[in-house]
N, C-alpha and C positions, 0 to 999 in steps of 0.2 A: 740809784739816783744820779752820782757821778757822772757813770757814764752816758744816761739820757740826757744830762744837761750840756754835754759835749757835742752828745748827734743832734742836741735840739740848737742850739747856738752854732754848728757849722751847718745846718740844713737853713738858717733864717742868713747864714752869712750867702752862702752859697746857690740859693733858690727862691729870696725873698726880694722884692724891690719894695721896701719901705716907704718910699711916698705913694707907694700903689694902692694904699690902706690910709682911710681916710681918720684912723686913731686907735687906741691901743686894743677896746674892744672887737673892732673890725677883725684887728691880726689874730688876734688871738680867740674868734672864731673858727677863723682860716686853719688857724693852726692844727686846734684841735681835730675838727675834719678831717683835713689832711695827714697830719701826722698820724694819729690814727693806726691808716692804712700805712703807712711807712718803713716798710721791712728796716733801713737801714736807723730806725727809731725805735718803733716797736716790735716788729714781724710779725705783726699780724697776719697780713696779706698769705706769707711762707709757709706760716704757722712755725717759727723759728728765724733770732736775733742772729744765733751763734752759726747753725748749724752744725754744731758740734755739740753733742752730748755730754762732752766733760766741763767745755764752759759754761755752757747753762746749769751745771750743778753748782758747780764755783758762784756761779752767781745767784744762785738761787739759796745755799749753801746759811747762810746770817739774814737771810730775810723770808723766813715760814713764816711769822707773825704777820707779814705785809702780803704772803698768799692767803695766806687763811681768813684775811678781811676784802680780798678780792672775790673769793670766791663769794664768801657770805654777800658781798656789795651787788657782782652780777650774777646772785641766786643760783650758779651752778652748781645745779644736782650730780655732779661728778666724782670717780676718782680721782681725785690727781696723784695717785701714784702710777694706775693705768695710762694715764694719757700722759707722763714723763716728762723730764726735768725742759727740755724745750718748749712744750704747751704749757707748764707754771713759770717759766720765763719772760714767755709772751704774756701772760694774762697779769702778773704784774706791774709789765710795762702797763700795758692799757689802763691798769687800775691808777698808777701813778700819773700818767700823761699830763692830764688838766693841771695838779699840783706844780711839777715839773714847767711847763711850760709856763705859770704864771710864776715864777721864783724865774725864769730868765727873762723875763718880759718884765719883771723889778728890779734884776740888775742893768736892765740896756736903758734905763728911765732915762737917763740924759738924753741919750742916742735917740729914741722913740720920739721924743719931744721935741728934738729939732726935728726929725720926718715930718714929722704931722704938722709942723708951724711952716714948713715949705709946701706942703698942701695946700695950708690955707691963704700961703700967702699968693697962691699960683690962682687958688679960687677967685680968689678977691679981684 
């Protein structure tokens, strides 16, 4: 989770124009969608964060409890010891994502709040 909350707060620093988003659920639509497909978030798209086999174990390594309810969550009928420590990598990002993104979108609350009151006040 650490480190998605790094690539999720340098990709909204990096890629987001906040008054583009007319409020917090807006973004955080966006996000989701987006992110997503985010190789440098989640690697879905790759099918791999690390591209390396031994970091994806490393990090997969204290969180089988948070795969094992991913899988169960999107019903995959799979092995994941066949399909290896980079595709149970990926799928826990994805399972976290939503969580993850809204715990940075509760930390930027100040930040977000002036966005969106410059919004509104450009509406007006």
């Amino acid at each position: 989770m650490e480190s998605m909350t790094e690539d999720i707060k340098k990709y909204i620093r990096n890629e987001v124009t906040l008054p583009d988003y007319s409020d917090r659920d807006e973004l955080e639509e966006y996000l989701n969608e987006t992110l997503w497909t985010e190789d440098s978030v989640t690697g879905n798209v790759s099918g791999s964060y690390t591209f390396n086999t031994y970091k994806a174990e490393e990090y997969i390594c204290h969180n089988l409890d948070l795969l094992a309810e991913a899988v169960k969550e999107f019903g995959c009928d799979v092995n994941v010891l066949e399909r290896g420590a980079e595709w149970c990598d990926v799928t826990i990002r994805c399972y976290l994502l939503g969580q993850v993104i809204a715990e940075v979108l509760d930390d930027m609350g100040e930040e977000l709040e002036k966005a969106f009151e410059e919004v509104e006040k450009v509406e007006v």
